[in-house]
C-alpha positions as CSV (number, residue, x, y, z in Angstrom):
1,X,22.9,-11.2,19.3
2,X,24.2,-9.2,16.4
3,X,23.1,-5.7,16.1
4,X,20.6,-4.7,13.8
5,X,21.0,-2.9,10.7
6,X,18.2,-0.9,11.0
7,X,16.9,0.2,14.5
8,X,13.9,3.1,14.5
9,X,13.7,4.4,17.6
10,X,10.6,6.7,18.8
11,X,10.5,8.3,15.3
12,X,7.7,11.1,14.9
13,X,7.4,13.0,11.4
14,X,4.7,15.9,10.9
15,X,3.1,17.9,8.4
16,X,1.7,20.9,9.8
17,X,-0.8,20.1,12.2
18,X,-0.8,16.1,11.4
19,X,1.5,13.6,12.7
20,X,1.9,11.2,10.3
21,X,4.4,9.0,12.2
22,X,3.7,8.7,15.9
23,X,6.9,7.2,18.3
24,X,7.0,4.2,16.0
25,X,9.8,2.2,16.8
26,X,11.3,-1.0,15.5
27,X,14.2,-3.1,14.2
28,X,15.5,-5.5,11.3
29,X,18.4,-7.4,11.8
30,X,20.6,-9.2,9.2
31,X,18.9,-11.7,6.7
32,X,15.3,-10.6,8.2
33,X,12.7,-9.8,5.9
34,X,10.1,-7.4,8.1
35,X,7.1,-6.7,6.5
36,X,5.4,-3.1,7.4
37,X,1.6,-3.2,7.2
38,X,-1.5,-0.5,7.1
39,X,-3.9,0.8,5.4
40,X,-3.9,3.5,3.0
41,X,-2.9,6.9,4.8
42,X,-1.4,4.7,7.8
43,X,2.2,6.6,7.6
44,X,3.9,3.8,5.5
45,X,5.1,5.7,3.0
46,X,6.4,8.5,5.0
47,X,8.0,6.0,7.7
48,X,10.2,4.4,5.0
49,X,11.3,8.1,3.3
50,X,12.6,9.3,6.6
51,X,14.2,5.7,7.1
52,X,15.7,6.3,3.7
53,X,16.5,10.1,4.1
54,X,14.2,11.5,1.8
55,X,12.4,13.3,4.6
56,X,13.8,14.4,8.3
57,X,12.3,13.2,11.3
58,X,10.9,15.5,14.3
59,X,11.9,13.2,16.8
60,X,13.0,10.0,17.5
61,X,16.6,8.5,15.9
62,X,17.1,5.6,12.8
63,X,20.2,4.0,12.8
64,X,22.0,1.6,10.3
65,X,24.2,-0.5,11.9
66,X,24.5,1.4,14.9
67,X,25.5,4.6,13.2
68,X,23.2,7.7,12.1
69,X,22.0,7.6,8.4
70,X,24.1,10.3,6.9
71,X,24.3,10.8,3.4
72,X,27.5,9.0,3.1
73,X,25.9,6.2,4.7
74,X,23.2,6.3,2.1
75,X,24.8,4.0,0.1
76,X,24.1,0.9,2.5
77,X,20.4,1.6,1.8
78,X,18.6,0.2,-1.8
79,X,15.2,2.1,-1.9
80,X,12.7,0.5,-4.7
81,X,10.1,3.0,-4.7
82,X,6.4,2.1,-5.8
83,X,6.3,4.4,-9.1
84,X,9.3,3.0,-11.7
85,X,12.5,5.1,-11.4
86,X,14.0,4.1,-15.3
87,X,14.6,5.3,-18.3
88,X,12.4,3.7,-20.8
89,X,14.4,4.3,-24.3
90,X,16.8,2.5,-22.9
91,X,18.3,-1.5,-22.2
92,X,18.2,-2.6,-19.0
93,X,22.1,-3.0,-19.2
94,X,22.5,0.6,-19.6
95,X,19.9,1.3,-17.1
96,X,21.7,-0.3,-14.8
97,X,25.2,1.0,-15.7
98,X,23.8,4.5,-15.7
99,X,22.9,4.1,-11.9
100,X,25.8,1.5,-11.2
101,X,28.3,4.6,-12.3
102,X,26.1,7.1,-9.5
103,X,27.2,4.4,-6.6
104,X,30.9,4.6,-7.9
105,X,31.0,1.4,-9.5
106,X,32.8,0.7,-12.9
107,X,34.6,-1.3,-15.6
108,X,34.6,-5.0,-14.6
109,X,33.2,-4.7,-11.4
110,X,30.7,-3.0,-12.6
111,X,29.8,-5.1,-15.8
112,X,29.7,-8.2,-13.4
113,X,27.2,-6.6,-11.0
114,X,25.3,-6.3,-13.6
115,X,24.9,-9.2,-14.7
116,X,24.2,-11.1,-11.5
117,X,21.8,-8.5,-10.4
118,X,20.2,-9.1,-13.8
119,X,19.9,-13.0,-13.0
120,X,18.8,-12.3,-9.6
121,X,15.3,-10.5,-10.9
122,X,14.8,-13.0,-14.0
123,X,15.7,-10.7,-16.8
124,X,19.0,-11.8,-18.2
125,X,17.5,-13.1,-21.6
126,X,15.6,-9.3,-22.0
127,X,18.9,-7.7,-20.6
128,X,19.7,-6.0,-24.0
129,X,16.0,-4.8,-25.1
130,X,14.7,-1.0,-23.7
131,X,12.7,-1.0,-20.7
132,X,10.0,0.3,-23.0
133,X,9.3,-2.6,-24.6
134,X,9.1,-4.4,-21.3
135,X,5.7,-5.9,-19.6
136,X,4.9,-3.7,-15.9
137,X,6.2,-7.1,-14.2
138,X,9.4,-6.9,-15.6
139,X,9.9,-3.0,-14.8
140,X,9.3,-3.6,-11.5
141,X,11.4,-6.6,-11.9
142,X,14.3,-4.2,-13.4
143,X,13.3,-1.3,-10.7
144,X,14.6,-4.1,-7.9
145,X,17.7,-4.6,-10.1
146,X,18.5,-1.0,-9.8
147,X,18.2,-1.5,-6.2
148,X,20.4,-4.4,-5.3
149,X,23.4,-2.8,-7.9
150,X,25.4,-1.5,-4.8
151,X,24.9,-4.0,-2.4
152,X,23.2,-2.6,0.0
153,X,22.9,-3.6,3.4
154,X,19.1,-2.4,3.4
155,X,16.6,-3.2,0.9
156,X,13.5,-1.3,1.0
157,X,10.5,-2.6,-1.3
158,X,7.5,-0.1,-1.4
159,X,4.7,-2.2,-2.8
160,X,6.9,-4.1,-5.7
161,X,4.2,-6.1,-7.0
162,X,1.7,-3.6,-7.5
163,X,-0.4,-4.0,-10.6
164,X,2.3,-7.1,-12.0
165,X,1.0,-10.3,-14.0
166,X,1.0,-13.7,-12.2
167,X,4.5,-14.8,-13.3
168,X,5.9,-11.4,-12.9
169,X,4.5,-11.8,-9.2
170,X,6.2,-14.7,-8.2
171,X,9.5,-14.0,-9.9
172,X,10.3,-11.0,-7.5
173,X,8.6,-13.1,-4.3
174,X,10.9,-15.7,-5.0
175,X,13.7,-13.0,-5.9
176,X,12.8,-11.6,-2.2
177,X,12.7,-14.6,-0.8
178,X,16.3,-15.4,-2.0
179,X,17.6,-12.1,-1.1
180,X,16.5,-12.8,2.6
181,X,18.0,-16.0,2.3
182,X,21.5,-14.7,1.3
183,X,21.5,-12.4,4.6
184,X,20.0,-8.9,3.1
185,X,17.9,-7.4,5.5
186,X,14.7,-6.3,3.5
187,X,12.0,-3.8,4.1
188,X,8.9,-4.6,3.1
189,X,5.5,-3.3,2.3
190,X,2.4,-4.8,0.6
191,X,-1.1,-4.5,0.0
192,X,-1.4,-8.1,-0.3
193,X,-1.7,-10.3,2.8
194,X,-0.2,-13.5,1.4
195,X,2.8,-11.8,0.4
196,X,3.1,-11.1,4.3
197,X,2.5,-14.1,5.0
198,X,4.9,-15.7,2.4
199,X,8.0,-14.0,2.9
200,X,7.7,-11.8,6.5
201,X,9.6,-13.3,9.2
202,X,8.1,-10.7,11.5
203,X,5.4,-8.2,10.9
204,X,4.7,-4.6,12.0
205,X,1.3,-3.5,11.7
206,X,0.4,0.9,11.2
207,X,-2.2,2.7,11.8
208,X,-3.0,6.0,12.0
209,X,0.7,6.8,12.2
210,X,1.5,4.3,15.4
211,X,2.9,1.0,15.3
212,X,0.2,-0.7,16.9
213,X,1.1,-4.9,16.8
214,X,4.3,-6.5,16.0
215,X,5.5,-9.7,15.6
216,X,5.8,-13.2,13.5
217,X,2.6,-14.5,11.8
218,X,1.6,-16.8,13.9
219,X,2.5,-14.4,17.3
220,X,0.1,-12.2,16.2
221,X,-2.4,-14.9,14.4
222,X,-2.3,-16.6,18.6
223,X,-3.1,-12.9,19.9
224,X,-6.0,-12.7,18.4
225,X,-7.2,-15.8,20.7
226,X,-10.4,-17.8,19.8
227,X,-11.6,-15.2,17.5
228,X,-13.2,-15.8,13.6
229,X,-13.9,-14.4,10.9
230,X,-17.5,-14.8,9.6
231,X,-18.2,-14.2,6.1
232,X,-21.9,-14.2,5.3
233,X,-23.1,-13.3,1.4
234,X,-26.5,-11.8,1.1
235,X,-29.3,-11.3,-1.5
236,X,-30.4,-7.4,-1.0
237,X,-30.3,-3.7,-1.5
238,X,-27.2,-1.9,0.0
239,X,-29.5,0.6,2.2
240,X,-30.5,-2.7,3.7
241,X,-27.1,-4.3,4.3
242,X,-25.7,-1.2,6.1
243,X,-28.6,-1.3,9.0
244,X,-27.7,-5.2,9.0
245,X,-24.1,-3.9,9.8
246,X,-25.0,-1.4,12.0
247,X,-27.1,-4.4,14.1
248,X,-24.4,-6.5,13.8
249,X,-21.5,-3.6,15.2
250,X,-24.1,-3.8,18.8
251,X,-23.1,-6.9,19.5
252,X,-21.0,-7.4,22.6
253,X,-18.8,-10.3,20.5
254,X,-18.3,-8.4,17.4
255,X,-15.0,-7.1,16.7
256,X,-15.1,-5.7,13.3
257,X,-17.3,-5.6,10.5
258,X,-15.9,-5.4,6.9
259,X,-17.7,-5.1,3.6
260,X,-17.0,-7.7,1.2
261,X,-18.7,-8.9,-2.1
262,X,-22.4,-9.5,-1.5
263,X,-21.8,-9.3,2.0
264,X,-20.3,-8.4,5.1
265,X,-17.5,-10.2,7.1
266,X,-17.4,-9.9,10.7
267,X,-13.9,-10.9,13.0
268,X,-15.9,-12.3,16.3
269,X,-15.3,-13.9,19.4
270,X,-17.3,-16.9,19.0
271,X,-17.5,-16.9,15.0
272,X,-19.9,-19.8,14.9
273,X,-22.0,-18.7,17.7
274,X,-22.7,-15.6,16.0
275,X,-24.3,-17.2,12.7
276,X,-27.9,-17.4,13.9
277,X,-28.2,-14.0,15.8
278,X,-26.6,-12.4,12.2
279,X,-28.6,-14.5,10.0
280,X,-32.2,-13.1,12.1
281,X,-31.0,-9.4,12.2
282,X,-30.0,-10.2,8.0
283,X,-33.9,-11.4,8.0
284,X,-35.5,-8.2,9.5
285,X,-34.0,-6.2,7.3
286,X,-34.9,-7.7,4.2
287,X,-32.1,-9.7,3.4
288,X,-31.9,-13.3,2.6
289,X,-28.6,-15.2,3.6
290,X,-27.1,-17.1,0.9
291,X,-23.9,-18.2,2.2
292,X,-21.8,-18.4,5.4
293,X,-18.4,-19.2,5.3
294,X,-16.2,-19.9,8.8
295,X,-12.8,-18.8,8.6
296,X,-10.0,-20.0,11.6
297,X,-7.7,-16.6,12.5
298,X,-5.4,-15.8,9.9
299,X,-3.1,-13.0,9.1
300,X,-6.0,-10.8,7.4
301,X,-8.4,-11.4,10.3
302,X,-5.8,-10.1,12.9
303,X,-5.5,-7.0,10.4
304,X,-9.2,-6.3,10.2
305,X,-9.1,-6.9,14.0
306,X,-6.5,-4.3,14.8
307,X,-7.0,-1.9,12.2
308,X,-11.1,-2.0,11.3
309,X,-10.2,-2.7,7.9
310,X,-9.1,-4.8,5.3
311,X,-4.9,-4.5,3.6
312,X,-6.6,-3.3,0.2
313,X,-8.7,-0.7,1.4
């Protein structure tokens, strides 16, 4: 097979006493999009800036296409951070000729970059007006723009979607998507699971700094074996529904317990079978069960599995 064009090797960053990133290790090859998951605090963040070269690592080697990242290699890396990196009085054209002219790029070249990077993301009809009159969606979708000026081999996506209307949304999934398609390999983190499961070809899941699963959605939906997710909505005070959790987390089949709107779900190893036993301990503590819904493993359940808690928290 071809090499990849990223390949993190053992890499280990600290901050004083904490590790952040423990020996996490993994690789993306060309036209793979690889979707890195965790909860808040899980060492996302501070995986991708070493991978980028924002931050050094402690140990442990990242490679781009076989070679160190240098800062002359820099260039073959597009990093779209979360927060928007533009300036807002003015166009998105000269936005992106600003930045086109830091990655050497100029006159026609440059002026047809722009335009195709501008189609790419949707925003060719809004290229002339300032990024201040723009929506948050189409920011972000100008932030990615930015991005994909130079071409870069690697394109990292920290949380793109974040706080974006609908059709915003699934202008840059489909914008991903495409990039993918067209043999970019992408980078990319979310907080929602159907993104993951949308546009990941393979999936890395962090927590607590280590790289603790790995693989494509249904590889990691099949480890998770005959497990289910119960989610059971209750009428009752909140004093109450934490004993019922704390019943619930004694049971020998119970894999996770996760609050959710007027309930709990629990990840178990015979979902169904655990219905009767949860809805008696919901009874003697005070609460009345008025729902139970069944869920087959999927993506989130695996995550709650692994991790203890939901993508959002």
């Amino acid at each position: 097979m071809d090499r990849p064009v990223l390949q993190v090797e053992q890499l280990v960053r600290r901050f004083g006493e904490h590790t952040a990133v423990d020996k996490v290790s993994f690789t993306i090859r060309t036209g793979e999009t690889y979707g890195l998951l965790g909860p808040n605090g899980a060492g996302k963040t501070t995986t991708i800036s070493v991978i980028a070269g924002l931050l050094r690592a402690d140990e442990g080697t990242v490679t781009l296409l076989g070679e160190p990242v240098t800062p002359a290699r820099k260039s073959l890396i597009g990093l779209v951070p979360q927060d928007i990196a533009l300036y807002p009085d003015l166009s998105a054209i000269e936005n992106l000729q600003f930045f086109g002219s830091l990655q050497n790029l100029n006159g026609k070249a440059l002026s047809a970059r722009v335009a195709e990077v501008l189609d790419v993301v949707g925003l060719a009809d809004r290229a002339k007006d300032r990024i201040e009159t723009y929506s948050g969606g189409m920011k972000r979708r100008a932030n990615i723009a930015v991005g994909l000026l130079h071409e870069p081999r690697l394109l990292i996506l920290d949380e793109p979607t974040v706080g974006v209307d609908p059709q915003s949304r699934n202008s840059i999934l489909e914008a991903v998507a495409e990039l993918g398609g067209s043999g970019m390999a992408v980078l990319y983190t979310t907080h929602y699971m159907e993104e993951a499961e949308r546009l990941c070809d393979r999936i890395g899941i962090i927590d607590q700094g280590r790289l603790i699963a790995e693989g494509s959605r249904d590889e990691l939906v099949q480890g998770l074996g005959e497990k289910a997710t119960v989610s059971f909505r209750v009428a009752g005070g909140r004093e109450d529904i934490e004993a019922w959790r704390a019943d619930l987390e004694r049971l020998p089949e119970v894999n996770a317990v996760q609050d959710v709107e007027s309930g709990l779900s629990v990840v178990a190893a015979n979902g169904p079978g655990l219905i009767a036993p949860a809805v008696q301990f919901a009874q003697a503590n005070r609460l009345e069960v008025t729902g139970v819904d069944v869920v087959q493993p999927d993506l989130e359940a695996v995550f709650l599995d692994l991790t203890g808690k939901a993508l959002r928290d």
